[in-house]
mmCIF file of the N, C-alpha and C atoms, coordinates in Angstrom:
data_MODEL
# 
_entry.id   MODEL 
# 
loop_
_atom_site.group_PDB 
_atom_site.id 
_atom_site.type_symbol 
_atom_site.label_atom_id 
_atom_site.label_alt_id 
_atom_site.label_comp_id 
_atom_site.label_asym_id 
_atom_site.label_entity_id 
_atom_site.label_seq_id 
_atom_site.pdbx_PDB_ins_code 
_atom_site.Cartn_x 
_atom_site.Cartn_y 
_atom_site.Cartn_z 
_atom_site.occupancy 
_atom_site.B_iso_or_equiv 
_atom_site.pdbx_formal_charge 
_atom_site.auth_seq_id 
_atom_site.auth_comp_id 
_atom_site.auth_asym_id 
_atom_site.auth_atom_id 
_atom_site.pdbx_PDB_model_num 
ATOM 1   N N  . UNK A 1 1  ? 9.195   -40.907 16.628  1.00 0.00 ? 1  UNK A N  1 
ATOM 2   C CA . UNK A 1 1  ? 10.171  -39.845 16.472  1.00 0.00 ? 1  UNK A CA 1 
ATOM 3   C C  . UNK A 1 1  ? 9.479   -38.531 16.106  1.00 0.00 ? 1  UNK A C  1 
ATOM 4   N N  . UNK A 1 2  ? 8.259   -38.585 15.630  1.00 0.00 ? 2  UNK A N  1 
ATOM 5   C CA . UNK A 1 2  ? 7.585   -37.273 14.871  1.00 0.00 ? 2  UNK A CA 1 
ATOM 6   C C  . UNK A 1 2  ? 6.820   -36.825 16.232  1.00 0.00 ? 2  UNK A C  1 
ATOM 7   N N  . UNK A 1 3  ? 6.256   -37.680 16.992  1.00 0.00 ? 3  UNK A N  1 
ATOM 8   C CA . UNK A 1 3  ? 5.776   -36.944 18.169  1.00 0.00 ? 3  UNK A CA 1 
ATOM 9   C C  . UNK A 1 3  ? 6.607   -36.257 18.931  1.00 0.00 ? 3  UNK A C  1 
ATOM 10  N N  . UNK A 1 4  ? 7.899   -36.799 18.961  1.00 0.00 ? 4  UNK A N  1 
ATOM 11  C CA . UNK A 1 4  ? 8.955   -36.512 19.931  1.00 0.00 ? 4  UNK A CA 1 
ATOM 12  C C  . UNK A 1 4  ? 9.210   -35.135 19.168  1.00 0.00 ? 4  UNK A C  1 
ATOM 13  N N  . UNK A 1 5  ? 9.517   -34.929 18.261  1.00 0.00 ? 5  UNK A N  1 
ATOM 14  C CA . UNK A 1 5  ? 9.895   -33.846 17.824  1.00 0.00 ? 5  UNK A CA 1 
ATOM 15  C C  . UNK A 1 5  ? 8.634   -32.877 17.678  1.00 0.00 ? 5  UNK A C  1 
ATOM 16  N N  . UNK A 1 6  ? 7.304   -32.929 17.436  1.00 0.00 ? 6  UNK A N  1 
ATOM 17  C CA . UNK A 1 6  ? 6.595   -32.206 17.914  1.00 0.00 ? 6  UNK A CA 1 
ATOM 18  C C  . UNK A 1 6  ? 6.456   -31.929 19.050  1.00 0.00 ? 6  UNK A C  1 
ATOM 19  N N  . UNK A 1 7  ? 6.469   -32.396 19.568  1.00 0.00 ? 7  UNK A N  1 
ATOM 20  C CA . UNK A 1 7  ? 6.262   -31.970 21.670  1.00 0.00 ? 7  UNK A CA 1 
ATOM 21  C C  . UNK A 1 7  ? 7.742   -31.186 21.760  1.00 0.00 ? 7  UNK A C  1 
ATOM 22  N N  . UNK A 1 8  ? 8.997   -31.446 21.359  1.00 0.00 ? 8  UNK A N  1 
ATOM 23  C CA . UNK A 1 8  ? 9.986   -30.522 21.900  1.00 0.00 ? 8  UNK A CA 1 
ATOM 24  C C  . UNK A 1 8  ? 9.952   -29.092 21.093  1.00 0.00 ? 8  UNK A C  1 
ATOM 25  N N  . UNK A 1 9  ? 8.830   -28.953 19.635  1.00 0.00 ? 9  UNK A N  1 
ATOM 26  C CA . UNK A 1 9  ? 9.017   -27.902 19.114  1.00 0.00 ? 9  UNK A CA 1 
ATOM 27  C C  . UNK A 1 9  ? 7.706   -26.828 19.850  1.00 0.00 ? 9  UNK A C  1 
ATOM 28  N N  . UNK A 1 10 ? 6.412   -27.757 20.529  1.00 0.00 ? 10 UNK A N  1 
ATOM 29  C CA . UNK A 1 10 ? 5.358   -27.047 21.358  1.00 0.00 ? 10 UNK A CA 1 
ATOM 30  C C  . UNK A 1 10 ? 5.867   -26.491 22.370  1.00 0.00 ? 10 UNK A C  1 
ATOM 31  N N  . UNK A 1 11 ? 6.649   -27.112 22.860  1.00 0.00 ? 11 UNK A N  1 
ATOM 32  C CA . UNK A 1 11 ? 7.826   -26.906 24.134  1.00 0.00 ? 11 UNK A CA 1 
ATOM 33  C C  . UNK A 1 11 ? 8.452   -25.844 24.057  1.00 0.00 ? 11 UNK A C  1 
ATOM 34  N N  . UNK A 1 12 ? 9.327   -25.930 22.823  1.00 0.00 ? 12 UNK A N  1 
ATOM 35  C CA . UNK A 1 12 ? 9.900   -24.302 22.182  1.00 0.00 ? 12 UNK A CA 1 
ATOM 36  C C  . UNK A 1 12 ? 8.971   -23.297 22.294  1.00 0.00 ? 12 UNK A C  1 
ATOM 37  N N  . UNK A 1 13 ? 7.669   -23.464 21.327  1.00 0.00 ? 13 UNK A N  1 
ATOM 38  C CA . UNK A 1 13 ? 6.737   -22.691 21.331  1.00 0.00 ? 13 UNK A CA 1 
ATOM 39  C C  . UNK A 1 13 ? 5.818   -22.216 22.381  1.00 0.00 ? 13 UNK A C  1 
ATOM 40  N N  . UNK A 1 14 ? 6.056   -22.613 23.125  1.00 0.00 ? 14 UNK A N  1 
ATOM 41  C CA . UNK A 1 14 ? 5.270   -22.683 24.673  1.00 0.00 ? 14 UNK A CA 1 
ATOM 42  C C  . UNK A 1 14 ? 6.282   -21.765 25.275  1.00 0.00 ? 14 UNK A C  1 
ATOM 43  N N  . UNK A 1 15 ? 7.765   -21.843 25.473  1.00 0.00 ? 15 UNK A N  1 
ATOM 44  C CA . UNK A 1 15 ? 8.543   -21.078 25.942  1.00 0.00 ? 15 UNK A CA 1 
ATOM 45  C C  . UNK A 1 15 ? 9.052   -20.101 25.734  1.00 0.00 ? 15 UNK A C  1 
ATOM 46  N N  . UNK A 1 16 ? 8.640   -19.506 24.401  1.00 0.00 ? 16 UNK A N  1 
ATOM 47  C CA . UNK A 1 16 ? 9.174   -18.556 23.468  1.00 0.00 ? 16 UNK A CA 1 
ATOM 48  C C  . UNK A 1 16 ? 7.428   -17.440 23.560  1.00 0.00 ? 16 UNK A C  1 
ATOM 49  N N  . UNK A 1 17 ? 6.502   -18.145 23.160  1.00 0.00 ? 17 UNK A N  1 
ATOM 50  C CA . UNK A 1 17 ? 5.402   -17.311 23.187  1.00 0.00 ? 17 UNK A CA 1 
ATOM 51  C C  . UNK A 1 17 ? 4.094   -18.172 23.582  1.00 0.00 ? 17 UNK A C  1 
ATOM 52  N N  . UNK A 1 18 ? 3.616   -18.100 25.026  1.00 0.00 ? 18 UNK A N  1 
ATOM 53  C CA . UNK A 1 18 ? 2.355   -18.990 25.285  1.00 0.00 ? 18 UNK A CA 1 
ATOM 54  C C  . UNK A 1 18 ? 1.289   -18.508 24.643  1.00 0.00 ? 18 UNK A C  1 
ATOM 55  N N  . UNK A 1 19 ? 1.238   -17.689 24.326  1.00 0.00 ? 19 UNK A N  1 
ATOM 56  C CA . UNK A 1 19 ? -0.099  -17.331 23.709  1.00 0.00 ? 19 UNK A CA 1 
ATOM 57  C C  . UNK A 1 19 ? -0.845  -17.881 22.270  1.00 0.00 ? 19 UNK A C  1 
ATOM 58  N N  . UNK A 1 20 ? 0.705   -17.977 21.772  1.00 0.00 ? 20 UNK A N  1 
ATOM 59  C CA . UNK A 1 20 ? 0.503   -18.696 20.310  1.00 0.00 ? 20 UNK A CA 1 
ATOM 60  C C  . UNK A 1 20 ? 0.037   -20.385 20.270  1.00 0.00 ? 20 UNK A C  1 
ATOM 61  N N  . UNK A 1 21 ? 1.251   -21.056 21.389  1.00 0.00 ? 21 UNK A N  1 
ATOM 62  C CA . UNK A 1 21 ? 1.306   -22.086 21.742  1.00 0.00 ? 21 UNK A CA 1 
ATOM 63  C C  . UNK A 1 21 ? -0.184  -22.479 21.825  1.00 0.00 ? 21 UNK A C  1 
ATOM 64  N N  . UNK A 1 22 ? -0.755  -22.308 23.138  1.00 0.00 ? 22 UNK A N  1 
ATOM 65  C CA . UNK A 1 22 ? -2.065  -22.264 23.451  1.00 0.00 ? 22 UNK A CA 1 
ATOM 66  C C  . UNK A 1 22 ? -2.944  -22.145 22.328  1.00 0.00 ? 22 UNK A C  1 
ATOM 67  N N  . UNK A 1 23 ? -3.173  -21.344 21.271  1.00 0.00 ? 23 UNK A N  1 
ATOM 68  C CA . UNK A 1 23 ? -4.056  -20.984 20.523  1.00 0.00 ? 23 UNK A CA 1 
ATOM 69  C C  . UNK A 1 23 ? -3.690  -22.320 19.568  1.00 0.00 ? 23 UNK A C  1 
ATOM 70  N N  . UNK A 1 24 ? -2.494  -22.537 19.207  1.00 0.00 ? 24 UNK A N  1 
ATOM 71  C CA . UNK A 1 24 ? -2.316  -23.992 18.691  1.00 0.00 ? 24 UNK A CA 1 
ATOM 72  C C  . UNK A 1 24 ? -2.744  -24.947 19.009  1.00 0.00 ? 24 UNK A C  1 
ATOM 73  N N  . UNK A 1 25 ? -2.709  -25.553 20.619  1.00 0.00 ? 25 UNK A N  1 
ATOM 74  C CA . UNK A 1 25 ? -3.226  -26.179 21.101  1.00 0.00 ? 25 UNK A CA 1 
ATOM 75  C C  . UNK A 1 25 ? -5.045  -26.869 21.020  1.00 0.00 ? 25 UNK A C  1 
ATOM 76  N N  . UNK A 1 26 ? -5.681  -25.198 21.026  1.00 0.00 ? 26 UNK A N  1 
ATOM 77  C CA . UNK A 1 26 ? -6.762  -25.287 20.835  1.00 0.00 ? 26 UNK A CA 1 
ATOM 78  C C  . UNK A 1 26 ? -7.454  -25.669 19.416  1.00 0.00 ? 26 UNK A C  1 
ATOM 79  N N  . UNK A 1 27 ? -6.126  -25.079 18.176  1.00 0.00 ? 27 UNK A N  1 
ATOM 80  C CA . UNK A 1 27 ? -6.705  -25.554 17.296  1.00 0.00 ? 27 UNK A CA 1 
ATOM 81  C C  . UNK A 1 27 ? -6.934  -26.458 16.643  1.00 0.00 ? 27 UNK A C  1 
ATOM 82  N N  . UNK A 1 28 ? -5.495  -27.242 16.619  1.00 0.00 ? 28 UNK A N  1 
ATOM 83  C CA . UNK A 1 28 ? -4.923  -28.382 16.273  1.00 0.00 ? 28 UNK A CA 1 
ATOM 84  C C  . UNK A 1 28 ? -6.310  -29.329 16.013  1.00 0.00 ? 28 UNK A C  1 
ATOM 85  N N  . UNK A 1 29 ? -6.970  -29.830 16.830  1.00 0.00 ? 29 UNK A N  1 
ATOM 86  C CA . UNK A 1 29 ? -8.144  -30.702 16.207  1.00 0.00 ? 29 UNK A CA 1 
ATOM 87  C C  . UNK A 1 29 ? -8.987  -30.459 15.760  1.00 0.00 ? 29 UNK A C  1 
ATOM 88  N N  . UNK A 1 30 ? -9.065  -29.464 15.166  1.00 0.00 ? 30 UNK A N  1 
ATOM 89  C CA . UNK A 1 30 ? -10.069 -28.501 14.512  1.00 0.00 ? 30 UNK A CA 1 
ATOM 90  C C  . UNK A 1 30 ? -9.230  -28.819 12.933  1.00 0.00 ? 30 UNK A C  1 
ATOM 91  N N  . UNK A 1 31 ? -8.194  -28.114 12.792  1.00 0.00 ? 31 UNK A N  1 
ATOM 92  C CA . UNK A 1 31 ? -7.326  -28.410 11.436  1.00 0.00 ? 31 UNK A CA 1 
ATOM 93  C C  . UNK A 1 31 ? -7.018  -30.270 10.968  1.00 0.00 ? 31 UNK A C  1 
ATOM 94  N N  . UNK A 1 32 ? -7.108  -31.125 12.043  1.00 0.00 ? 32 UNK A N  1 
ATOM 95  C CA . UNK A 1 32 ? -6.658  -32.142 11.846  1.00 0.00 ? 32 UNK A CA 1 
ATOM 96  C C  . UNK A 1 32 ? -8.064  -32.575 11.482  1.00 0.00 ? 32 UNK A C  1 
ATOM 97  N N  . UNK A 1 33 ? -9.088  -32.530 12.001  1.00 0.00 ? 33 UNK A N  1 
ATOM 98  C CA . UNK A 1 33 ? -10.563 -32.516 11.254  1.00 0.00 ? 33 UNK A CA 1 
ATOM 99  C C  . UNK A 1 33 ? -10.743 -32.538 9.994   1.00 0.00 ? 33 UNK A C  1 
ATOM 100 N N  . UNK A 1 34 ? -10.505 -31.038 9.692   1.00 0.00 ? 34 UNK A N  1 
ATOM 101 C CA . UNK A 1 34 ? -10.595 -30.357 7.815   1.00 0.00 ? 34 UNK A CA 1 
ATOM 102 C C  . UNK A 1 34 ? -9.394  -31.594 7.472   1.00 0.00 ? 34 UNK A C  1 
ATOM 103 N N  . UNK A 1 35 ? -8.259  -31.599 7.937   1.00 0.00 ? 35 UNK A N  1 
ATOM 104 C CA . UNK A 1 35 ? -7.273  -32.411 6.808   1.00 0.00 ? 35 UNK A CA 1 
ATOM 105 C C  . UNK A 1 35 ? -7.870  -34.050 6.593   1.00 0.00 ? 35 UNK A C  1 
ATOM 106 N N  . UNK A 1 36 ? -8.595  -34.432 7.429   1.00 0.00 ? 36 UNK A N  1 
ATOM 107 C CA . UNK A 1 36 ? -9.303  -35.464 7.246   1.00 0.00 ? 36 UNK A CA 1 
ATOM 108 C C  . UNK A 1 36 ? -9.977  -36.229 6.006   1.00 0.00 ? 36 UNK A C  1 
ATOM 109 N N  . UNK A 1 37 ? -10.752 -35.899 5.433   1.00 0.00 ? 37 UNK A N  1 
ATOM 110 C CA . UNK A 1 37 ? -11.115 -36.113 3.847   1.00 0.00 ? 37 UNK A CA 1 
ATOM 111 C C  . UNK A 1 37 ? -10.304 -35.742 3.395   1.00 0.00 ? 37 UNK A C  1 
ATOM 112 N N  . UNK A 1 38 ? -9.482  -34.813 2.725   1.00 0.00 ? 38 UNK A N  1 
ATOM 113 C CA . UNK A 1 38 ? -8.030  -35.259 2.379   1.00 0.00 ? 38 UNK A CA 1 
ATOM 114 C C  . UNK A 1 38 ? -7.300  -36.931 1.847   1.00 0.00 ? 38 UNK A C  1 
ATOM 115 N N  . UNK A 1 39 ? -7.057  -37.077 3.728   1.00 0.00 ? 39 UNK A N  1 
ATOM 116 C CA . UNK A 1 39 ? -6.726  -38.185 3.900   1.00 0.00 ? 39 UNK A CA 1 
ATOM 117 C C  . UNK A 1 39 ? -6.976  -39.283 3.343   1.00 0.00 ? 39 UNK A C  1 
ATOM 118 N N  . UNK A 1 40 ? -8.320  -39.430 3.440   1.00 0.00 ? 40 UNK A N  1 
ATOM 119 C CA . UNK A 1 40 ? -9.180  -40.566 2.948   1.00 0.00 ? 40 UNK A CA 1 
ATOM 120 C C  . UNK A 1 40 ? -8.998  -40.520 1.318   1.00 0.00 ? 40 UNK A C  1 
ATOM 121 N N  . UNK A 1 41 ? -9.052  -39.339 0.881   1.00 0.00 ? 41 UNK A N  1 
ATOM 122 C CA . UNK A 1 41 ? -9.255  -39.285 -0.653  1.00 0.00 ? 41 UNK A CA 1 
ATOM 123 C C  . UNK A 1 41 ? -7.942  -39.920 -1.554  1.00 0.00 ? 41 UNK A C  1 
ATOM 124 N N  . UNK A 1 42 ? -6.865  -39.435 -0.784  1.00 0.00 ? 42 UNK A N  1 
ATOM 125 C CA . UNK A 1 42 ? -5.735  -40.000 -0.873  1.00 0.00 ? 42 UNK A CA 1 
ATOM 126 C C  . UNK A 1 42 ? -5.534  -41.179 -1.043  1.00 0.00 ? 42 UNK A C  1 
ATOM 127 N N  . UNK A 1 43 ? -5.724  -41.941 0.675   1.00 0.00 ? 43 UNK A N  1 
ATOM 128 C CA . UNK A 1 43 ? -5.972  -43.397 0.383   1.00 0.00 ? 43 UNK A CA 1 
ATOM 129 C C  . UNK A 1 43 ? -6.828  -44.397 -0.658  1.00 0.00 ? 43 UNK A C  1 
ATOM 130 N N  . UNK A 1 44 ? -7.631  -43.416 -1.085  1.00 0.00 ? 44 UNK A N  1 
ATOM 131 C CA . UNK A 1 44 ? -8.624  -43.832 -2.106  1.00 0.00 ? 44 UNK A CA 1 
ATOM 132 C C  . UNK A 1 44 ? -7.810  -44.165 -3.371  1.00 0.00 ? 44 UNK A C  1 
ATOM 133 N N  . UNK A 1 45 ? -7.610  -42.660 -3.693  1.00 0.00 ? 45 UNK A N  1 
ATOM 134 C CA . UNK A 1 45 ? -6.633  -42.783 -5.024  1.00 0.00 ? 45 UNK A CA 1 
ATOM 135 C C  . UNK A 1 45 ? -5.238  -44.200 -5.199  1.00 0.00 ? 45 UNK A C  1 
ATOM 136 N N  . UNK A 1 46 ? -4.655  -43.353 -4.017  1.00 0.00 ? 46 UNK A N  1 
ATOM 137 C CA . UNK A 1 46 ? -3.469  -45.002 -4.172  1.00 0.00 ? 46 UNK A CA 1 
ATOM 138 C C  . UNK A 1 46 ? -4.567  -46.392 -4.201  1.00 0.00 ? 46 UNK A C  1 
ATOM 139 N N  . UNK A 1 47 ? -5.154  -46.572 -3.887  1.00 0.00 ? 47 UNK A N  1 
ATOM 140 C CA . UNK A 1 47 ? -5.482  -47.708 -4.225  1.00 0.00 ? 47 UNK A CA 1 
ATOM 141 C C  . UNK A 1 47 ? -6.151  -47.822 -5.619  1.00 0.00 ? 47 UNK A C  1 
ATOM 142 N N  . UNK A 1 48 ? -6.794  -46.959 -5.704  1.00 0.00 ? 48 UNK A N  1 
ATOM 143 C CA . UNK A 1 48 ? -6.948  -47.430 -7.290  1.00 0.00 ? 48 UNK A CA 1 
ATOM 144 C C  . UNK A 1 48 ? -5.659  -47.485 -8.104  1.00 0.00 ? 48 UNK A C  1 
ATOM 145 N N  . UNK A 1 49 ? -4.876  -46.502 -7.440  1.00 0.00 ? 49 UNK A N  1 
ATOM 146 C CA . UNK A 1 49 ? -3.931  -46.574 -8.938  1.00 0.00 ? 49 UNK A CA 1 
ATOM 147 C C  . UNK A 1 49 ? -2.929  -47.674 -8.704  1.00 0.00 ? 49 UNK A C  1 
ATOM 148 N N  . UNK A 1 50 ? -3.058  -48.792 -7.459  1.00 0.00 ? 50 UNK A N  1 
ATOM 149 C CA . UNK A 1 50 ? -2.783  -49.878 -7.214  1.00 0.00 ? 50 UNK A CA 1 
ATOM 150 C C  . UNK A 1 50 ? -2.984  -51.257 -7.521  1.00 0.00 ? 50 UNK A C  1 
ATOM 151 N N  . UNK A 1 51 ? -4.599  -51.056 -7.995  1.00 0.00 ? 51 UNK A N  1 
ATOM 152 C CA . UNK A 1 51 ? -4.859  -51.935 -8.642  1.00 0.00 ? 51 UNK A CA 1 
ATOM 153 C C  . UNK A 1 51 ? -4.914  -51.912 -10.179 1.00 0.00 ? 51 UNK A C  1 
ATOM 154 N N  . UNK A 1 52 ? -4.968  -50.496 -10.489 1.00 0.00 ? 52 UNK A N  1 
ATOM 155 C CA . UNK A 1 52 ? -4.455  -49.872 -12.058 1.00 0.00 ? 52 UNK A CA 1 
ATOM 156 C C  . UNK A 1 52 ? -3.242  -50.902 -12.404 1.00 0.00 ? 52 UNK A C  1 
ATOM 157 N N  . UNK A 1 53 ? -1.976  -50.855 -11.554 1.00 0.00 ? 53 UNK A N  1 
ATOM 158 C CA . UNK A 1 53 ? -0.726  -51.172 -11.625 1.00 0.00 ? 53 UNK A CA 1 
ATOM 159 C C  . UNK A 1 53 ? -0.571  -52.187 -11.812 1.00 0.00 ? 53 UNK A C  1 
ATOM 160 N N  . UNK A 1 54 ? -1.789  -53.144 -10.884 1.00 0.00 ? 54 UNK A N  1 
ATOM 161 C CA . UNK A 1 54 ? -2.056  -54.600 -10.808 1.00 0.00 ? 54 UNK A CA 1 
ATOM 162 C C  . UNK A 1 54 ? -2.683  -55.197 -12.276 1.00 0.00 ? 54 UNK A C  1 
ATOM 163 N N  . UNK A 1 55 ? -3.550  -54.645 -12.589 1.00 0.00 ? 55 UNK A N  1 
ATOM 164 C CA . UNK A 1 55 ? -4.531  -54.987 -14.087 1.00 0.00 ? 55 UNK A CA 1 
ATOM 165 C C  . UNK A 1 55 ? -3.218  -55.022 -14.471 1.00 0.00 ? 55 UNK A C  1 
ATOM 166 N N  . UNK A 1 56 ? -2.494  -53.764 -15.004 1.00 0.00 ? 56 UNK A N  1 
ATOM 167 C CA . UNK A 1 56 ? -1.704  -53.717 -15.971 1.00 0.00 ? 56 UNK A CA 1 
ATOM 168 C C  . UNK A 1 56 ? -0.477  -54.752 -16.185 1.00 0.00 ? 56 UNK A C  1 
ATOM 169 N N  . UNK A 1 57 ? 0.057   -54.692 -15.048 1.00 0.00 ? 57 UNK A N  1 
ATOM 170 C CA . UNK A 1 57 ? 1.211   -55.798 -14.840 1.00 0.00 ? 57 UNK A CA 1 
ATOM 171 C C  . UNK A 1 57 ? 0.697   -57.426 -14.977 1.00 0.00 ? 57 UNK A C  1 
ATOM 172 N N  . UNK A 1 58 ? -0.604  -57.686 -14.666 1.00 0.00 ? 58 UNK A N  1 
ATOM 173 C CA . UNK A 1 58 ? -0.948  -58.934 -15.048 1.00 0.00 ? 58 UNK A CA 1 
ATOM 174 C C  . UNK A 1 58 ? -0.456  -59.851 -16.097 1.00 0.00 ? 58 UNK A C  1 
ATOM 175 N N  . UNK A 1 59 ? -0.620  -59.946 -17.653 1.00 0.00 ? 59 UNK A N  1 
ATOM 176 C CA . UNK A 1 59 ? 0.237   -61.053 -18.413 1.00 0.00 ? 59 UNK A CA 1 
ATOM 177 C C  . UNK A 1 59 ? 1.573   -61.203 -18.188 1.00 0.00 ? 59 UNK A C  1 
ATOM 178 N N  . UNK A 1 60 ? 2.118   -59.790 -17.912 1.00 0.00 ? 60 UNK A N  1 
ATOM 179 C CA . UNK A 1 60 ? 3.636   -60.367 -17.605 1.00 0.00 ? 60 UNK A CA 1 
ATOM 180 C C  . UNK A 1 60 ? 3.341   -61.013 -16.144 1.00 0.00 ? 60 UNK A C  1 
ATOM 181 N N  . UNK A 1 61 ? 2.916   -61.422 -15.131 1.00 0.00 ? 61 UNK A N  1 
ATOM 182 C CA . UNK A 1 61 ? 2.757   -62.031 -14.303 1.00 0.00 ? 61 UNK A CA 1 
ATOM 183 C C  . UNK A 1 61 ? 2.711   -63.498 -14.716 1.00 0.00 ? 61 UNK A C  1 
ATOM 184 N N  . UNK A 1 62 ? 1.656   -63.963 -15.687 1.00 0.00 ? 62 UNK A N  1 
ATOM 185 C CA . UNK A 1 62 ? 1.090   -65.004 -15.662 1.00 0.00 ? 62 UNK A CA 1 
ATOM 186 C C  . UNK A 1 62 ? 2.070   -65.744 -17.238 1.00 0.00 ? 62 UNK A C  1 
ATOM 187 N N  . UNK A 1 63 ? 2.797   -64.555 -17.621 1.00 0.00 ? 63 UNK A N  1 
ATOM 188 C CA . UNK A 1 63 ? 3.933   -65.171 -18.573 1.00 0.00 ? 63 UNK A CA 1 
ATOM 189 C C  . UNK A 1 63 ? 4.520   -65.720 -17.914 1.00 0.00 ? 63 UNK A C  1 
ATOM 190 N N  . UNK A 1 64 ? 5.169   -64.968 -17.016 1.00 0.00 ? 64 UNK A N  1 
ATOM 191 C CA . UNK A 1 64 ? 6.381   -65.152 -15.646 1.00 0.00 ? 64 UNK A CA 1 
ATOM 192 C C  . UNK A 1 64 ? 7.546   -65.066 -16.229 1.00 0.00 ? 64 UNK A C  1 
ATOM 193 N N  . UNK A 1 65 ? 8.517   -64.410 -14.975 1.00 0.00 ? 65 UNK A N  1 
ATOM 194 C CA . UNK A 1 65 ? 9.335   -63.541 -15.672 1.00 0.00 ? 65 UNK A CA 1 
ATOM 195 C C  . UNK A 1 65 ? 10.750  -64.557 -15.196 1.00 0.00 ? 65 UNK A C  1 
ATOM 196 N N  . UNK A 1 66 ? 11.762  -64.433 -16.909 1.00 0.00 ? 66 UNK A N  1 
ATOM 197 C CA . UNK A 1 66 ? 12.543  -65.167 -16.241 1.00 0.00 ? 66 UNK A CA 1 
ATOM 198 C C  . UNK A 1 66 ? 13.854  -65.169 -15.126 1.00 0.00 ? 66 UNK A C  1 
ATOM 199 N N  . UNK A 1 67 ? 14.089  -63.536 -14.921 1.00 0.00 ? 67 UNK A N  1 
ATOM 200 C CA . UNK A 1 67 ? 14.912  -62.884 -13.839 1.00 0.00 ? 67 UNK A CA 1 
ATOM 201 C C  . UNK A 1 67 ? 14.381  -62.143 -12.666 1.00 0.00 ? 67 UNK A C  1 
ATOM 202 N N  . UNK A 1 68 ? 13.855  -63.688 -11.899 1.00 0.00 ? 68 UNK A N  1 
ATOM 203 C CA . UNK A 1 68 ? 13.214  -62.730 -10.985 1.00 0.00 ? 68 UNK A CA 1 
ATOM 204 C C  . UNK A 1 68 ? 14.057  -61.887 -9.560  1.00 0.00 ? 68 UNK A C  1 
ATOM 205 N N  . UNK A 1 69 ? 13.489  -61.079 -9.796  1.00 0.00 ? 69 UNK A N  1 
ATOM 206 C CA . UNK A 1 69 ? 14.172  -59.961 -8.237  1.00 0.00 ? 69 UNK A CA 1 
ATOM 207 C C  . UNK A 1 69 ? 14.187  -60.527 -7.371  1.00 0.00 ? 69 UNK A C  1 
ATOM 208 N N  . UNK A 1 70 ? 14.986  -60.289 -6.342  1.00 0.00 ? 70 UNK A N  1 
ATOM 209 C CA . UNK A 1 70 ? 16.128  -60.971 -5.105  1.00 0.00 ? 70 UNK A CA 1 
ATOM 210 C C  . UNK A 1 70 ? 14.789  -60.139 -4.500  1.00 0.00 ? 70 UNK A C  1 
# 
């Protein structure tokens, strides 16, 4: 659905002003590059603070709980 709606808004943008469009075009993997580490750093973090969540929640795990969630 997110591609779909990007391609009909390049579409817009393509029809409204090619020049911009185009220059988007060209840049787009250039910016998606830089946002790259980002990315990763991100994924990094959630996982630690995943297994943060995990350490922590442990004894009540291994107590076991007596209402457990549906």
């Amino acid at each position: 659905m997110k591609i779909l709606l990007a391609f009909l808004l390049c579409g817009i943008l393509f029809f409204c002003c090619w020049p911009l469009a185009i220059i988007l075009l060209i840049a787009w993997p250039f910016i998606w590059l830089l946002s790259l580490p980002f990315r990763i750093v991100a994924v990094v973090i959630e996982a630690i603070l995943a297994l943060f969540k995990a350490v922590l929640f442990l004894p009540a795990r291994l107590l076991g709980n007596p209402h457990p969630r549906p």
